[in-house]
C-alpha positions as CSV (number, residue, x, y, z in Angstrom):
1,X,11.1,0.8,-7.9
2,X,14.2,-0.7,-8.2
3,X,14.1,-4.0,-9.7
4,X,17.0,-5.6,-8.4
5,X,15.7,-4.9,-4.4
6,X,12.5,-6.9,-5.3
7,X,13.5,-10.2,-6.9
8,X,15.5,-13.2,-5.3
9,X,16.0,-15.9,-7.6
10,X,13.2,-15.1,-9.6
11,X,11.0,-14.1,-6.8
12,X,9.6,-11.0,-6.2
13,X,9.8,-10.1,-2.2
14,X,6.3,-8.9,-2.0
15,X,6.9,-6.8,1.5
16,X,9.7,-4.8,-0.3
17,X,7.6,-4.0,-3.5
18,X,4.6,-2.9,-0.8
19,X,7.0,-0.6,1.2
20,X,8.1,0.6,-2.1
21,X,4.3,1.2,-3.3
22,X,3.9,2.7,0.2
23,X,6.7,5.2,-0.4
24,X,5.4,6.2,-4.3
25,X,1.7,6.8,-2.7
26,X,3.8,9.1,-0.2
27,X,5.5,11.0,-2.7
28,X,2.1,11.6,-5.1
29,X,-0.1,12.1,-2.1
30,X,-0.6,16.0,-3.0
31,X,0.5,15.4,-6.9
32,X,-3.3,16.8,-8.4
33,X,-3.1,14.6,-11.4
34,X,-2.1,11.5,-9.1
35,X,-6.0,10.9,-8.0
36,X,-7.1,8.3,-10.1
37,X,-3.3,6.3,-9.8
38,X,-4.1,6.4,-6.3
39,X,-8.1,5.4,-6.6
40,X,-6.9,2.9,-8.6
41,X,-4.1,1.3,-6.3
42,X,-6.2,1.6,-3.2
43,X,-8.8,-0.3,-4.9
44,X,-6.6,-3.2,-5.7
45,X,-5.7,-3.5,-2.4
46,X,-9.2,-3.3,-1.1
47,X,-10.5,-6.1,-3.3
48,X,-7.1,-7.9,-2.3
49,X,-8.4,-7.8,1.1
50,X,-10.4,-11.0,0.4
51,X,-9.8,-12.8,3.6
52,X,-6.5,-14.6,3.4
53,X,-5.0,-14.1,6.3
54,X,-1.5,-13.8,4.0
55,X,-2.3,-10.8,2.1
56,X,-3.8,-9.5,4.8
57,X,-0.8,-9.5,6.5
58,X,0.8,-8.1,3.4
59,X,-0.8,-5.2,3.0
60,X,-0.9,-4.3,6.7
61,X,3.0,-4.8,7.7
62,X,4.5,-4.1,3.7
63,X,1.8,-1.5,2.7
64,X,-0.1,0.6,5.8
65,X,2.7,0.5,8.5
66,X,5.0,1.9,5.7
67,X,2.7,4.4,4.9
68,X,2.5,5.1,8.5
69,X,6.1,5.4,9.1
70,X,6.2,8.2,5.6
71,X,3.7,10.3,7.7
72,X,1.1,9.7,4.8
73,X,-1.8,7.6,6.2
74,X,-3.5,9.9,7.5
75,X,-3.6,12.3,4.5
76,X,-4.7,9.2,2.0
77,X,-6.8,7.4,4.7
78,X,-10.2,8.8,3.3
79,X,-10.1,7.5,0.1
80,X,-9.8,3.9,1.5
81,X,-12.7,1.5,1.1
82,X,-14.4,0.0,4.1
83,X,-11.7,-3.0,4.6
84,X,-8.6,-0.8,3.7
85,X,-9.5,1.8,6.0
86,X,-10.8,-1.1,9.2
87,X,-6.9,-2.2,8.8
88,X,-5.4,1.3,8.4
89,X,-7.0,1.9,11.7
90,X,-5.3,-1.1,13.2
91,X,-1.8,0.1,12.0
């Protein structure tokens, strides 16, 4: 991920680095030493998904719509927990 594209004065643009998490997911989808990485990631996302409606929002429009639009939801949605995978469905 290119630093540069996720800070603004000292910020980090949390939609950008999500698109760009969605977009590394994409590209080790099929990888067969990439399964725990991606067990790990989706799992930080599903306890993320505590109920604020923020990160919510978050991970639906910077993480699952991105993976939607690399054509790799589908392929990873089965490894989603229960709350990941209600919200994939929604994308």
């Amino acid at each position: 991920m290119k630093a540069e594209r996720l800070e603004v004065d000292g910020q980090v643009l949390e939609y950008v680095y999500l698109g760009d998490l969605a977009h590394h997911v994409a590209l080790m989808r099929d990888a067969p030493d990439a399964s725990e990485t991606l067990d790990r990631i989706f799992a930080a996302l599903e306890d993320a998904l505590d109920g604020d409606e923020h990160v919510t929002n978050l991970i639906c429009v910077g993480f699952l719509e991105m993976l939607k639009a690399t054509g790799a939801l589908e392929q990873v949605r089965g490894r989603f927990g229960p709350k990941l995978g209600f919200w994939a469905d929604t994308v």
